[in-house]
N, CA, C and O atoms as a printed pandas DataFrame, in Angstrom:
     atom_number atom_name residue_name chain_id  residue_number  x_coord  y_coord  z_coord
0              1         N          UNK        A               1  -15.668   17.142   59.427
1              2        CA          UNK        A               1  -16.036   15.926   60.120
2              3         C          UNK        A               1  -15.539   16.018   61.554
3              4         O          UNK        A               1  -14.378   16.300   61.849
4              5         N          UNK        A               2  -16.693   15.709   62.580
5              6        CA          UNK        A               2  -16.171   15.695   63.952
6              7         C          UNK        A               2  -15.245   14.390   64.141
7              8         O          UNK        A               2  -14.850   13.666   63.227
8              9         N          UNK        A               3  -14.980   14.240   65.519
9             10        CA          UNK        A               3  -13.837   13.509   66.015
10            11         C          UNK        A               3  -14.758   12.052   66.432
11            12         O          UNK        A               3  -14.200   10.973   66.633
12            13         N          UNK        A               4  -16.126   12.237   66.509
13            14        CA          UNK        A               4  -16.638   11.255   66.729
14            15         C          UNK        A               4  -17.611   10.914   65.881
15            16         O          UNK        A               4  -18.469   10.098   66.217
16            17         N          UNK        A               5  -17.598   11.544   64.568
17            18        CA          UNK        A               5  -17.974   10.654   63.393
18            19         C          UNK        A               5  -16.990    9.988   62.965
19            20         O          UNK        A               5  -17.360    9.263   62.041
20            21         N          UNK        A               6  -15.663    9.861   63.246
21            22        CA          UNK        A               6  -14.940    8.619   63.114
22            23         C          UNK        A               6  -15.500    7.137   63.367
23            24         O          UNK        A               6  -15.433    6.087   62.728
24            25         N          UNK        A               7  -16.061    7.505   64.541
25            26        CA          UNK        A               7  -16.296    5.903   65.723
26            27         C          UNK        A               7  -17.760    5.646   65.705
27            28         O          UNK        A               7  -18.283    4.861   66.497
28            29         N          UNK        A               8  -18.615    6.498   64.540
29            30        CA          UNK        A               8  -19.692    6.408   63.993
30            31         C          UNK        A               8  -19.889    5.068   63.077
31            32         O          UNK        A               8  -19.316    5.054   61.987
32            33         N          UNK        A               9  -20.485    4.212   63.378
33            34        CA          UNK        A               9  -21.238    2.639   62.668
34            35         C          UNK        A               9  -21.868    3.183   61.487
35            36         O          UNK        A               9  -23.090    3.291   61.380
36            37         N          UNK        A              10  -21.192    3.460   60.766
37            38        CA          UNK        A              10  -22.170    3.577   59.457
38            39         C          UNK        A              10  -22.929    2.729   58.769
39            40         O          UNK        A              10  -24.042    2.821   58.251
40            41         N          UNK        A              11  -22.065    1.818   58.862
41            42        CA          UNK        A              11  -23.010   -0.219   58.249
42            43         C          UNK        A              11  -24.481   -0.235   59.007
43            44         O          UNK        A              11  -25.063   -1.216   58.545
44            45         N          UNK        A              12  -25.037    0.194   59.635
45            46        CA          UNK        A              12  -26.256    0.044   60.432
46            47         C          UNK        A              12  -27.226    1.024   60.191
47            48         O          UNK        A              12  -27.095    2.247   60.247
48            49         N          UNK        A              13  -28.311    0.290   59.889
49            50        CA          UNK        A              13  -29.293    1.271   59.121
50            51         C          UNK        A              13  -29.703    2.080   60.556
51            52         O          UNK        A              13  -29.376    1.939   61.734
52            53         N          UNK        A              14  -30.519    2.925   59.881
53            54        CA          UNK        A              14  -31.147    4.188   61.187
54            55         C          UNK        A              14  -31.762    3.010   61.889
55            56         O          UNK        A              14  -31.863    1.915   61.335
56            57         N          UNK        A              15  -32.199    3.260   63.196
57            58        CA          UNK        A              15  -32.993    2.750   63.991
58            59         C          UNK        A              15  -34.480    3.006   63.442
59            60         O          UNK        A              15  -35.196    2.106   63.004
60            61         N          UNK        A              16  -34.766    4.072   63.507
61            62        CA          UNK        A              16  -35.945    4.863   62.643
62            63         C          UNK        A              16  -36.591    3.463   61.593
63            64         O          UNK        A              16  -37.461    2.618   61.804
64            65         N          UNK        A              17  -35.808    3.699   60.583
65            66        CA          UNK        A              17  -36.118    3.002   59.609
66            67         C          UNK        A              17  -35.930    1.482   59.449
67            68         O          UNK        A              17  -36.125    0.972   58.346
68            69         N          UNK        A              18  -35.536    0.693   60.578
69            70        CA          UNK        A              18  -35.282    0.274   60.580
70            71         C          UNK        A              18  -36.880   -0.645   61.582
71            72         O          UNK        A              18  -37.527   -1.639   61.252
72            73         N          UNK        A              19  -36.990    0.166   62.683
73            74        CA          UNK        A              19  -38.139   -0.431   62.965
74            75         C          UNK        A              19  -39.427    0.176   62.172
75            76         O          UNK        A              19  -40.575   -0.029   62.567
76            77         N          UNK        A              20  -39.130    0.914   61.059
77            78        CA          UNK        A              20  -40.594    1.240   59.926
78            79         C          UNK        A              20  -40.570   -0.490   59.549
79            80         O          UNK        A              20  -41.493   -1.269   59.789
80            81         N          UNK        A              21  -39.379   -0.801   58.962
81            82        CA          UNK        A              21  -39.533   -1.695   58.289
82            83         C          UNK        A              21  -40.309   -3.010   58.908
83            84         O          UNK        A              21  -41.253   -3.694   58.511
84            85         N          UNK        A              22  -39.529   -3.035   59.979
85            86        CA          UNK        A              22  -40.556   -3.999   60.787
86            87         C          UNK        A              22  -41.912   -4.197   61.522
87            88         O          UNK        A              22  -42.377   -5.185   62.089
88            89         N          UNK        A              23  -42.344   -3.082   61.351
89            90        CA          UNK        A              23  -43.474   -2.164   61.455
90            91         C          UNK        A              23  -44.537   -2.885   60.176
91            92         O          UNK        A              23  -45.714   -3.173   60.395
92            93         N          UNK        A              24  -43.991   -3.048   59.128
93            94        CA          UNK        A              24  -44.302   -3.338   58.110
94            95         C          UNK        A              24  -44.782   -4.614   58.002
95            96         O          UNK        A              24  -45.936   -4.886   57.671
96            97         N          UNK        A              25  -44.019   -5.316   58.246
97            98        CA          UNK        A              25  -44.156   -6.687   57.953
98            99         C          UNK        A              25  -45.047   -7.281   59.128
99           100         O          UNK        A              25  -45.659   -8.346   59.054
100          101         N          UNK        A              26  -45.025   -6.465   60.174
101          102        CA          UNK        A              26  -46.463   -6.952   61.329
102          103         C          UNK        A              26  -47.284   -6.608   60.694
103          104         O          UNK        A              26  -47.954   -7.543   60.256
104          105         N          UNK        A              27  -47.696   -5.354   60.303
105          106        CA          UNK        A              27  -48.710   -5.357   59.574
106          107         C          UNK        A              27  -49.072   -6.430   58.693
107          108         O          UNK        A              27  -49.939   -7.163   59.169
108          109         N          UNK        A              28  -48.743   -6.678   57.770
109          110        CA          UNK        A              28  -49.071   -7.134   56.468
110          111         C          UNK        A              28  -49.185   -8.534   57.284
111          112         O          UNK        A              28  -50.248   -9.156   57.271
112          113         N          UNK        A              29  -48.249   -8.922   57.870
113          114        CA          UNK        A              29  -48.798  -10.444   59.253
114          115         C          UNK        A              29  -50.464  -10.297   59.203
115          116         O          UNK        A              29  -51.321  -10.934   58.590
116          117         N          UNK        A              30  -50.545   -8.918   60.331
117          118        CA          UNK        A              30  -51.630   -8.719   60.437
118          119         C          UNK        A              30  -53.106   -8.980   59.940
119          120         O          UNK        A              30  -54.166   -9.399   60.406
120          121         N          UNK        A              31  -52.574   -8.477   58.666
121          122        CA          UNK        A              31  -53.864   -7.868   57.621
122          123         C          UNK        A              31  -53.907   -9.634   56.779
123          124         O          UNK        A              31  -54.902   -9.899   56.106
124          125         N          UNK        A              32  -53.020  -10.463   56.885
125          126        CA          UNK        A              32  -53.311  -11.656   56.377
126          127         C          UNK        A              32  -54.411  -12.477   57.227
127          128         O          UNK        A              32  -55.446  -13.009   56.827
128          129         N          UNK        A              33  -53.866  -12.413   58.512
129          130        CA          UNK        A              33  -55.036  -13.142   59.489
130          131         C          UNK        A              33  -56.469  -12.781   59.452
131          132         O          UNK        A              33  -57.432  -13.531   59.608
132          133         N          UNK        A              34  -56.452  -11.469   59.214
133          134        CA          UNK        A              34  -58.055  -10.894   59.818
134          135         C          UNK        A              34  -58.728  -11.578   58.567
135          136         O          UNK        A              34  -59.864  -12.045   58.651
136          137         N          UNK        A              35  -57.859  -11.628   57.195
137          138        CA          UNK        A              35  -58.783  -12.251   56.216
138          139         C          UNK        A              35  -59.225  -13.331   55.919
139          140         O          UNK        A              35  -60.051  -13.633   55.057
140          141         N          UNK        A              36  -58.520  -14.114   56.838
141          142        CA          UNK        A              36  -58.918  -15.681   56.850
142          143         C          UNK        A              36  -60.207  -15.942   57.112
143          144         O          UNK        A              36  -60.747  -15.077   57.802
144          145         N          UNK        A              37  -60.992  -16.998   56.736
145          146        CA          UNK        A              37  -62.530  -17.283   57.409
146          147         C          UNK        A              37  -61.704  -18.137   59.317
147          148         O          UNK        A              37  -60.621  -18.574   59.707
148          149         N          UNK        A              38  -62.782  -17.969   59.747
149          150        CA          UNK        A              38  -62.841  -18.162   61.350
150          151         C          UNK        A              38  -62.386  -19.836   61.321
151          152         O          UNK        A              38  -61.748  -20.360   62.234
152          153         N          UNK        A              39  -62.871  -20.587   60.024
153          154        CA          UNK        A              39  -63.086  -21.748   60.715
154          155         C          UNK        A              39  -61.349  -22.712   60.062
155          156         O          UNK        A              39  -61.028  -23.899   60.002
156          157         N          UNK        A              40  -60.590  -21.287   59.664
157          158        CA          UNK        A              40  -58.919  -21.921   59.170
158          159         C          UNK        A              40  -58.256  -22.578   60.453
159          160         O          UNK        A              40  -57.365  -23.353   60.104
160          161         N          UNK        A              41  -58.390  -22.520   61.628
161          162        CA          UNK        A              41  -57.619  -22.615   62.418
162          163         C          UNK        A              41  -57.548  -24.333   62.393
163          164         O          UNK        A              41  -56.713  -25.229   62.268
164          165         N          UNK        A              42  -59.048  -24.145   62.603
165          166        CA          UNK        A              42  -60.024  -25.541   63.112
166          167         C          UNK        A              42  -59.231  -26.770   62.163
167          168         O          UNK        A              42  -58.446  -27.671   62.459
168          169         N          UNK        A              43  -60.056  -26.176   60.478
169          170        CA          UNK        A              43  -59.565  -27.152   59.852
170          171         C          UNK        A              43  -57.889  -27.403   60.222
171          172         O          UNK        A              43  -57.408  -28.528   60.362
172          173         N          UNK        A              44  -57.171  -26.220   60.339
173          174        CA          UNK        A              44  -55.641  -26.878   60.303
174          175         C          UNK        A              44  -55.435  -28.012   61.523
175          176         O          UNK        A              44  -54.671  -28.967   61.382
176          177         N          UNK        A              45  -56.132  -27.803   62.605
177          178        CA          UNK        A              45  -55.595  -28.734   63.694
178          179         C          UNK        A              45  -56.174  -30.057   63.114
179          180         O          UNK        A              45  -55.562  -31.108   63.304
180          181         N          UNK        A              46  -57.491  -30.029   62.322
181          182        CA          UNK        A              46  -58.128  -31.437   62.040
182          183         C          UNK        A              46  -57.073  -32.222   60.928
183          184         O          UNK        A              46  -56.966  -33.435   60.748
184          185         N          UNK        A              47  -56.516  -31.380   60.414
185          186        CA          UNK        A              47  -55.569  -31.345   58.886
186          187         C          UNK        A              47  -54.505  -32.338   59.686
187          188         O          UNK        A              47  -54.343  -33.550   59.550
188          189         N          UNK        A              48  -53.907  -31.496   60.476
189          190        CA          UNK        A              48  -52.502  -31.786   61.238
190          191         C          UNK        A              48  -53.147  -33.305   61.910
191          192         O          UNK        A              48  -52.632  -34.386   61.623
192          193         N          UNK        A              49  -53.999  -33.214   62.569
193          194        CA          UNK        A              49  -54.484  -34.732   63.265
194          195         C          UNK        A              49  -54.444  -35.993   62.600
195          196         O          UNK        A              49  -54.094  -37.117   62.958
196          197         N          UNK        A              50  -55.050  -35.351   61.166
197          198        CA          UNK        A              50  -54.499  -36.595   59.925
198          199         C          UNK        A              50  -53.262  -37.125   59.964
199          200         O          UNK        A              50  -52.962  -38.275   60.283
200          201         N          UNK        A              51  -52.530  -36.215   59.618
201          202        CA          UNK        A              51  -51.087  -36.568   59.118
202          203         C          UNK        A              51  -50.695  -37.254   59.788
203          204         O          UNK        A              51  -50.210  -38.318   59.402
204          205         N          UNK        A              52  -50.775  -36.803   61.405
205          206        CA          UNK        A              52  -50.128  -37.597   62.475
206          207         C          UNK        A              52  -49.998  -38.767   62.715
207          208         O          UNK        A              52  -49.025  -39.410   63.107
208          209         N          UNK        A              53  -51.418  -39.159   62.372
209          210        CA          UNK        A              53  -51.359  -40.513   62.053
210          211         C          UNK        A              53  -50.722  -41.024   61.443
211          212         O          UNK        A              53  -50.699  -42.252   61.525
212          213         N          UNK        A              54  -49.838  -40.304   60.473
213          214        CA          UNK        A              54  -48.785  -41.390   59.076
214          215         C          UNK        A              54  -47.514  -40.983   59.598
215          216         O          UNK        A              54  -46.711  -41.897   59.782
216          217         N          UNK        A              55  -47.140  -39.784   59.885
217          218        CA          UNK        A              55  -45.951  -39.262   60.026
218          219         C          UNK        A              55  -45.864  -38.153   61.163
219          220         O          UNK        A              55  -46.639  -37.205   61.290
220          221         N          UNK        A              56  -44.889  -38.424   61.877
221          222        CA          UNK        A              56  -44.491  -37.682   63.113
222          223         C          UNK        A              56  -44.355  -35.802   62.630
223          224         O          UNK        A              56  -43.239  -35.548   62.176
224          225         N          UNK        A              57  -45.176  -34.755   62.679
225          226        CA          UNK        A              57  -44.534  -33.797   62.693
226          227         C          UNK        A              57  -45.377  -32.823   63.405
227          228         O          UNK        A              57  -46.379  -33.191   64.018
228          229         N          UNK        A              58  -45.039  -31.698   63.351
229          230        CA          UNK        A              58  -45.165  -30.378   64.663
230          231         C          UNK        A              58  -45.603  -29.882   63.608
231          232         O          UNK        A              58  -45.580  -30.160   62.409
232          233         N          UNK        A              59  -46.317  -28.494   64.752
233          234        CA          UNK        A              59  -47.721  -27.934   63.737
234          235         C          UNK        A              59  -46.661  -26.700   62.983
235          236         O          UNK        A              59  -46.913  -26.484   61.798
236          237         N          UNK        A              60  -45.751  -26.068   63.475
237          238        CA          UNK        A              60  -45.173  -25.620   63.119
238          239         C          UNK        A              60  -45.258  -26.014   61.202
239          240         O          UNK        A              60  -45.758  -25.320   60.317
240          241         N          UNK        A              61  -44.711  -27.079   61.115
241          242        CA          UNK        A              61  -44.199  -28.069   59.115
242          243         C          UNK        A              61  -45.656  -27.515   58.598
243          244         O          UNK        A              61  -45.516  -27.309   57.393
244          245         N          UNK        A              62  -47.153  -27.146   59.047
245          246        CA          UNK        A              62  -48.023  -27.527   58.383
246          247         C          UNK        A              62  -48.713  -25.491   58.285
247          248         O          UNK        A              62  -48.776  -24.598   59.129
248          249         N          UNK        A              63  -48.970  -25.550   57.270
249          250        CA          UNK        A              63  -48.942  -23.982   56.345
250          251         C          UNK        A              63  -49.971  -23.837   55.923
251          252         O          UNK        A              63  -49.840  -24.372   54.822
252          253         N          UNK        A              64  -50.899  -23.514   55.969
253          254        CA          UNK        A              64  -52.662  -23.310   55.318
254          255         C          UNK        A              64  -52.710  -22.054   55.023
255          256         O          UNK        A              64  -52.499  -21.328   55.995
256          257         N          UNK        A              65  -52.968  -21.366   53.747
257          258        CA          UNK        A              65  -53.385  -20.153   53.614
258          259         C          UNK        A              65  -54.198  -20.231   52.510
259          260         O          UNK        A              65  -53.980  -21.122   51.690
260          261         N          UNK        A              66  -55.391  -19.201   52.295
261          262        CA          UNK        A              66  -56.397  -18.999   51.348
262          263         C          UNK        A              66  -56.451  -18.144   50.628
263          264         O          UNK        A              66  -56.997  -17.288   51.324
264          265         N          UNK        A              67  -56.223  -17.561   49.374
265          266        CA          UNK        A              67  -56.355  -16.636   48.296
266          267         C          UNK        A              67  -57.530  -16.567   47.186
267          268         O          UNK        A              67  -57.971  -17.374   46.368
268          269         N          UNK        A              68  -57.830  -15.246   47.529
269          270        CA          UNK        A              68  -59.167  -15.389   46.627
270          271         C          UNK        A              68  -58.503  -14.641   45.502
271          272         O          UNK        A              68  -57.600  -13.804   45.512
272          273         N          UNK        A              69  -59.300  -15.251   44.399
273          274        CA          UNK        A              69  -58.821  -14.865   42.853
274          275         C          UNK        A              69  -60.630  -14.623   42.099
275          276         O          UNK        A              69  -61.408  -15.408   41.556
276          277         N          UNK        A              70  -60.699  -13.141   42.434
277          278        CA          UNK        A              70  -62.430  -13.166   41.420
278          279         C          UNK        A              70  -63.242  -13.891   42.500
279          280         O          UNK        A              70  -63.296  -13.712   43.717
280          281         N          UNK        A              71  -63.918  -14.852   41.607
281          282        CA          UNK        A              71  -64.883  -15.138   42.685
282          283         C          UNK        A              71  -64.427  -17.176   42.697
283          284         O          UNK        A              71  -65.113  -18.128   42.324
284          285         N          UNK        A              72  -63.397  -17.144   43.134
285          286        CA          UNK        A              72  -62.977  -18.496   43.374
286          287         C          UNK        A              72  -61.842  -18.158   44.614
287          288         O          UNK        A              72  -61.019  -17.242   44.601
288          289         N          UNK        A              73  -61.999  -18.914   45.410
289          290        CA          UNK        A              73  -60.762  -19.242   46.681
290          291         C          UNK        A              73  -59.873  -20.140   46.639
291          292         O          UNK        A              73  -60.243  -21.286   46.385
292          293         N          UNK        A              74  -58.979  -19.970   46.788
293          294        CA          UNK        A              74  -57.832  -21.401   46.775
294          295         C          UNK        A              74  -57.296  -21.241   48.269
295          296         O          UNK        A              74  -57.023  -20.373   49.098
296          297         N          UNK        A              75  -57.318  -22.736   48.074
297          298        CA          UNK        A              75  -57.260  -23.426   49.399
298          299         C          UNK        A              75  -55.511  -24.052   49.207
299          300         O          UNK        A              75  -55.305  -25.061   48.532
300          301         N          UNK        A              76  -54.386  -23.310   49.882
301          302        CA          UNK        A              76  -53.034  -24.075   49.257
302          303         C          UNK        A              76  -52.627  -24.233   50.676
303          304         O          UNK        A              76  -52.606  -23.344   51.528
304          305         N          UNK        A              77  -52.286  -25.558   50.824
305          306        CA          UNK        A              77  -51.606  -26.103   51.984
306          307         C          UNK        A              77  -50.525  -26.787   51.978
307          308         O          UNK        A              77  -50.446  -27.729   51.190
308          309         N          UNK        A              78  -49.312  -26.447   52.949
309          310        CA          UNK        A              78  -47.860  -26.378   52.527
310          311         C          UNK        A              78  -48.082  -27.619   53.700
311          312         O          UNK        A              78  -48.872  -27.567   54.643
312          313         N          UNK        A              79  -47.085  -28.828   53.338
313          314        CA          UNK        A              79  -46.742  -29.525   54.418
314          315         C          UNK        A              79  -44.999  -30.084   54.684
315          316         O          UNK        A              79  -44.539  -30.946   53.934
316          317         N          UNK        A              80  -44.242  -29.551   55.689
317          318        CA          UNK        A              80  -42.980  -30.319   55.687
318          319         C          UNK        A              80  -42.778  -31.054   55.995
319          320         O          UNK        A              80  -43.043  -31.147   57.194
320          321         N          UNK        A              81  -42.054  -32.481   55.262
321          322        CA          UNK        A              81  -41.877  -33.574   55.980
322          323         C          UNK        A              81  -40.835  -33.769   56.360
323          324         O          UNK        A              81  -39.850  -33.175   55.920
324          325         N          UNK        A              82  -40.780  -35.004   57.635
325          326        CA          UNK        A              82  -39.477  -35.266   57.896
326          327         C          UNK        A              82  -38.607  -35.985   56.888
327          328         O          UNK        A              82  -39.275  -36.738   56.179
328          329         N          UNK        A              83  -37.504  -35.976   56.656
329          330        CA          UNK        A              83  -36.599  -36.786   55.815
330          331         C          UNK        A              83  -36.396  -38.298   56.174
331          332         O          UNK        A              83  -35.648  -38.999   55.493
């Protein structure tokens, strides 16, 4: 062992692998969006415009995503409220 694998950080993953990993998870970001239909955005702002009306919140709280199962889509929409 050298004198400066002493003062070597071992607790810290490679850099390497470290941005694979994050590499990763853009992707898969990625590959979720392109599958959305065009018109998700739309509905979410019309979605969010509702709410507003009852309760104060940022678009951030409001979560729309679509999963197809066979030949059916689900439509699951997450909403956070304030306390």
């Amino acid at each position: 062992m050298s004198l400066f694998g002493l003062f070597k950080d071992t607790s810290r993953a490679p850099t390497a692998s470290l941005a694979k990993e994050r590499l990763k998870v853009i992707v898969a970001h990625e590959r979720q969006q392109r599958t959305q239909p065009d018109y998700l955005p739309a509905m979410q702002n019309e979605i969010l415009a509702v709410i507003r009306k009852y309760i104060p919140i940022e678009s951030d709280d409001v979560n729309i995503q679509i999963e197809n199962e066979g030949q059916v889509s689900i439509l699951e929409l997450n909403v956070t409220l304030p306390q």
